[in-house]
DRENPABA-456658 format. One record per residue: residue in three letters; y, z, x of N, C-alpha, C in turn; residue number from 1. Coordinates in steps of 0.05 Angstrom, whole numbers. Atoms other than C-alpha are relative to their C-alpha. Layout:
r,nc2,nc3,nc1,cac2,cac3,cac1,cc2,cc3,cc1,k
ALA,Y,Z,X,Y,Z,X,Y,Z,X,NUM
...
***
This chain:
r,nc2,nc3,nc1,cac2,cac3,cac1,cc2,cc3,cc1,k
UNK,-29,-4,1,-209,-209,332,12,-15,-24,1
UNK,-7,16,24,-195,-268,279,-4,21,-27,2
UNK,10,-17,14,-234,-218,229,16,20,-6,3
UNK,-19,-23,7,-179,-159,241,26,-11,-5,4
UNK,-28,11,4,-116,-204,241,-8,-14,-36,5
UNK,7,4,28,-148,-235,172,6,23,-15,6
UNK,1,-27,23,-159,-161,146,38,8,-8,7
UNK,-38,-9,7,-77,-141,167,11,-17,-21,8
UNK,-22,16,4,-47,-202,143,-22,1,-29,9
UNK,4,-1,32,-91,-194,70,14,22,-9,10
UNK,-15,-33,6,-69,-113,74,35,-17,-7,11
UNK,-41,1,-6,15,-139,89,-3,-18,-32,12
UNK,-7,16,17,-1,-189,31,1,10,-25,13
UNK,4,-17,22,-30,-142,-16,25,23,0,14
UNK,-26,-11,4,29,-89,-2,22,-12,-9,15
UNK,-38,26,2,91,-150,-13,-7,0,-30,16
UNK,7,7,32,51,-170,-78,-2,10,-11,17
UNK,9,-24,17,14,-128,-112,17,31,-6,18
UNK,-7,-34,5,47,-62,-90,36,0,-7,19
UNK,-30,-3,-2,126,-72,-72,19,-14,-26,20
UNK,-15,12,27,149,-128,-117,-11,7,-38,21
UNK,6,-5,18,110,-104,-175,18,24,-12,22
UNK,-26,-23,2,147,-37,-170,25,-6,-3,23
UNK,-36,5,-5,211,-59,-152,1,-11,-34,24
UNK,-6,12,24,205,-105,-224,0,32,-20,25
UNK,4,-34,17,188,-34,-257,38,5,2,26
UNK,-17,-17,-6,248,2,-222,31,-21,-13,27
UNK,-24,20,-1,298,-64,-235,-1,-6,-34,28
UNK,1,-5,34,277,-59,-318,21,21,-3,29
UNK,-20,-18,10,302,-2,-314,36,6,9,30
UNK,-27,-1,-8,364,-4,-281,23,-27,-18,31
UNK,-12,24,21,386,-69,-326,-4,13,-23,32
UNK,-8,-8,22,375,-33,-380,29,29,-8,33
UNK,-24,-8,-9,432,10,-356,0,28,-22,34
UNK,-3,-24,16,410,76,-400,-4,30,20,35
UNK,-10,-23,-9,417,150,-377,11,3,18,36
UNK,-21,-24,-17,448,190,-318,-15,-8,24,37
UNK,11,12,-24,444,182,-248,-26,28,8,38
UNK,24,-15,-10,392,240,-248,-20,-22,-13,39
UNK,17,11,9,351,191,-289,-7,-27,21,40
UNK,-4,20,-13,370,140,-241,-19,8,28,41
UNK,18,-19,-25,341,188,-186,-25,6,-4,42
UNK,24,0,0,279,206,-220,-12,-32,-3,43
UNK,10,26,-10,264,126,-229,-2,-12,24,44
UNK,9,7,-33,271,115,-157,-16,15,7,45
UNK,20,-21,-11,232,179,-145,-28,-13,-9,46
UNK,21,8,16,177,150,-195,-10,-33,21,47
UNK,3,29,-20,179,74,-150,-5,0,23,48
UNK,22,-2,-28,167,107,-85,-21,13,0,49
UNK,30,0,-1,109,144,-108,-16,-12,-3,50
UNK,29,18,6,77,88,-136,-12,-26,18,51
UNK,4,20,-19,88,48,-73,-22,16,21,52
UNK,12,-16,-15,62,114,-28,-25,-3,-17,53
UNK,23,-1,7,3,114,-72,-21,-26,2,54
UNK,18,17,-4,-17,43,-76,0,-8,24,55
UNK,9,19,-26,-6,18,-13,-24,26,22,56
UNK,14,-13,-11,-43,88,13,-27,-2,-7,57
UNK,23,8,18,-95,69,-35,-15,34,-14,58
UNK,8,-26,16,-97,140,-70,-5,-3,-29,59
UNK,6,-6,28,-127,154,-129,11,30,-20,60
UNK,-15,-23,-1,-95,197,-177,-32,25,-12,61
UNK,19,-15,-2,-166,229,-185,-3,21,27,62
UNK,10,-18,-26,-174,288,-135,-24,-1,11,63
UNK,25,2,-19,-225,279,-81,-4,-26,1,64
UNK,7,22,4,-220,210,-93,19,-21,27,65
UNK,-21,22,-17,-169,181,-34,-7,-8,19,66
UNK,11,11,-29,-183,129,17,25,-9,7,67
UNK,-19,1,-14,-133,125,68,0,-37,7,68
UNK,-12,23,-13,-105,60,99,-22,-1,23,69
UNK,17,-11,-22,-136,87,165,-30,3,1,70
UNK,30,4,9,-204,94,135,-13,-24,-6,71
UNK,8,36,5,-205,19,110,-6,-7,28,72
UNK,5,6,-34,-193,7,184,-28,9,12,73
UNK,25,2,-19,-251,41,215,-22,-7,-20,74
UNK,20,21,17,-293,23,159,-14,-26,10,75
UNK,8,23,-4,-282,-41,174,-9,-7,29,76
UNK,1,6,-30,-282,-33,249,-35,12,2,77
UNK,25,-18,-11,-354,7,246,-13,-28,-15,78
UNK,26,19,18,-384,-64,204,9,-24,19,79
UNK,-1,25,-19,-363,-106,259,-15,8,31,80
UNK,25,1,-24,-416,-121,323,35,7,23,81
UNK,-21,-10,-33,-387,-97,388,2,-20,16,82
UNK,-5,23,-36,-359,-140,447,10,15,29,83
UNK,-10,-10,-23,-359,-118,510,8,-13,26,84
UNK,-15,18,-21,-320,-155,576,-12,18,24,85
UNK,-1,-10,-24,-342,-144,637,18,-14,22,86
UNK,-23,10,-7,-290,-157,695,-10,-9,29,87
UNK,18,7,-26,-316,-198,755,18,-3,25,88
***
């Protein structure tokens, strides 16, 4: 159990760091630089949630290449020994 609460809390760390605030610095360049139209303004936010949907989904922009979130999980859950409780 230690093993899967380690894995989340690296995943939540790697999304805050790597994925969200990296973007956000992207999307916040551009908005201080205070150039074109609010369609421009709209495709830059459009551009900051794909690149959050992609990294934190862990897609590749190669086709056939995407490993889900969900896949990491049982991955990881099929390389861990089984416990089983019995109830007395």
């Amino acid at each position: 159990m230690a093993e899967m609460i380690h894995f989340i809390r690296q995943t939540q760390a790697y999304c805050q760091v790597e994925v969200i605030e990296c973007s956000w610095e992207t999307l916040h360049q551009f908005i201080q630089q205070k150039k074109g139209d609010l369609d421009s303004l709209i495709d830059a936010h459009r551009s900051y949630l794909d690149r959050i949907v992609k990294k934190v989904l862990l897609r590749s922009h190669k086709a056939g290449r995407e490993v889900s979130a969900a896949t990491l999980v049982v991955t990881f859950s099929d390389t861990q020994p089984r416990k089983t409780y019995s109830i007395k």
